[in-house]
VMD Tcl script that draws the C-alpha trace (Angstrom):
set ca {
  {0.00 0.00 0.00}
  {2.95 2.39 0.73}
  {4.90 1.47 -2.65}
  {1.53 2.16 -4.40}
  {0.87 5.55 -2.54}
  {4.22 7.05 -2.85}
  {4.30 6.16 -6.55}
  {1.04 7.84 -7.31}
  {2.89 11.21 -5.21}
  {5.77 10.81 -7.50}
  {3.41 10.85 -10.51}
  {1.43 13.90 -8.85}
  {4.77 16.00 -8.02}
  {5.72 15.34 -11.73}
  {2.51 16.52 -12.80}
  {2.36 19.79 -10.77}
  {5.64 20.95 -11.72}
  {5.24 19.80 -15.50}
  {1.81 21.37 -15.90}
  {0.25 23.28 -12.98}
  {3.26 25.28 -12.10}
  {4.09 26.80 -15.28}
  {0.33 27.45 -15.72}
  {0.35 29.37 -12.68}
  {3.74 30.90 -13.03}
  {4.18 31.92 -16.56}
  {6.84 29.86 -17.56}
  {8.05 30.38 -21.16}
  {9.39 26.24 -21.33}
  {5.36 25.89 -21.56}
  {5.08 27.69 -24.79}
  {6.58 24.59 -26.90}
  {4.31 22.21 -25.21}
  {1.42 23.99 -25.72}
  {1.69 24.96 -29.31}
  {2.11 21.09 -29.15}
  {-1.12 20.34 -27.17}
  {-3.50 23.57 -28.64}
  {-4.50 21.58 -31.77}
  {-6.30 19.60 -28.66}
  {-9.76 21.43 -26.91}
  {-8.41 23.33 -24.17}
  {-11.30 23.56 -21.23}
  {-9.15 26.20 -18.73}
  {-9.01 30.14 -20.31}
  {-5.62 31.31 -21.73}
  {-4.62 34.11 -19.26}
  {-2.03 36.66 -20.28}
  {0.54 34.46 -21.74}
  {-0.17 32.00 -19.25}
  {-0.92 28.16 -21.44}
  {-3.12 26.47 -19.85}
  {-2.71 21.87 -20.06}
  {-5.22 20.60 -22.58}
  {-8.28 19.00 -21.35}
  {-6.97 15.73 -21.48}
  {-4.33 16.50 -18.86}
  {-6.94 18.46 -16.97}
  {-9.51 15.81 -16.68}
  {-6.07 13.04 -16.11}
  {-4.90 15.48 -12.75}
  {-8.54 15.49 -11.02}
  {-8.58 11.85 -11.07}
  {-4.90 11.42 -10.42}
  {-5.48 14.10 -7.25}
  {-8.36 12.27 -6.38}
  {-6.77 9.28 -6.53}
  {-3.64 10.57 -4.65}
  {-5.85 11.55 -1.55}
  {-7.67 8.34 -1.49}
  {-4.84 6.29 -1.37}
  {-3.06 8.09 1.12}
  {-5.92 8.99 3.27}
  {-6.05 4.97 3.32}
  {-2.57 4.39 4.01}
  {-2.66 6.68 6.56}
  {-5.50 5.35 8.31}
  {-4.10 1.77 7.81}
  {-0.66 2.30 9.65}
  {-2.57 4.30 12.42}
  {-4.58 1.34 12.99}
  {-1.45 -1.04 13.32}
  {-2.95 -3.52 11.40}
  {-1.37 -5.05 8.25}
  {-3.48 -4.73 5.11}
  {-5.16 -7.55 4.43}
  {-3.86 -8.37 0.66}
  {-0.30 -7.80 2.50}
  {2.35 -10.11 0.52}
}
mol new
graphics top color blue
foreach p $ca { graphics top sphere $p radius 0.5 }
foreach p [lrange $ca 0 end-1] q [lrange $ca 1 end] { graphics top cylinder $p $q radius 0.2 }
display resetview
């Protein structure tokens, strides 16, 4: 459960700084990716010169966030209990 919960935060830190960051920030390295990705329908507003991730990465990060907090709100509340999982190899 711990392998599978801190892979899923490696996969959401990768995400925020690859996508969310430079949204919020302004970062120029977005520009090449998103004159890659604006052929693709685009579901958050273009602010400034601030690219926003297509809709397929949008719709990808609220289930991979969702997922994040699931699994750690269950890991958490599985080592707090002291009690091994019960698929535990």
């Amino acid at each position: 459960m711990g392998m599978g919960t801190s892979l899923l935060a490696l996969w959401t830190v990768v995400h925020i700084f690859d996508w969310w960051v430079p949204y919020a920030k302004n970062a120029p390295q977005n520009l090449g990716r998103y004159t890659f990705y604006r052929q693709r329908t685009q579901i958050l507003p273009v602010i400034g010169s601030h690219y926003p991730p297509d809709a397929g990465h949008a719709i990808l990060d609220f289930f991979l966030f969702m997922a994040f907090a699931l699994a750690l709100t269950a890991t958490i509340t599985n080592l707090r209990s002291r009690r091994p999982s019960s698929n535990a190899i």
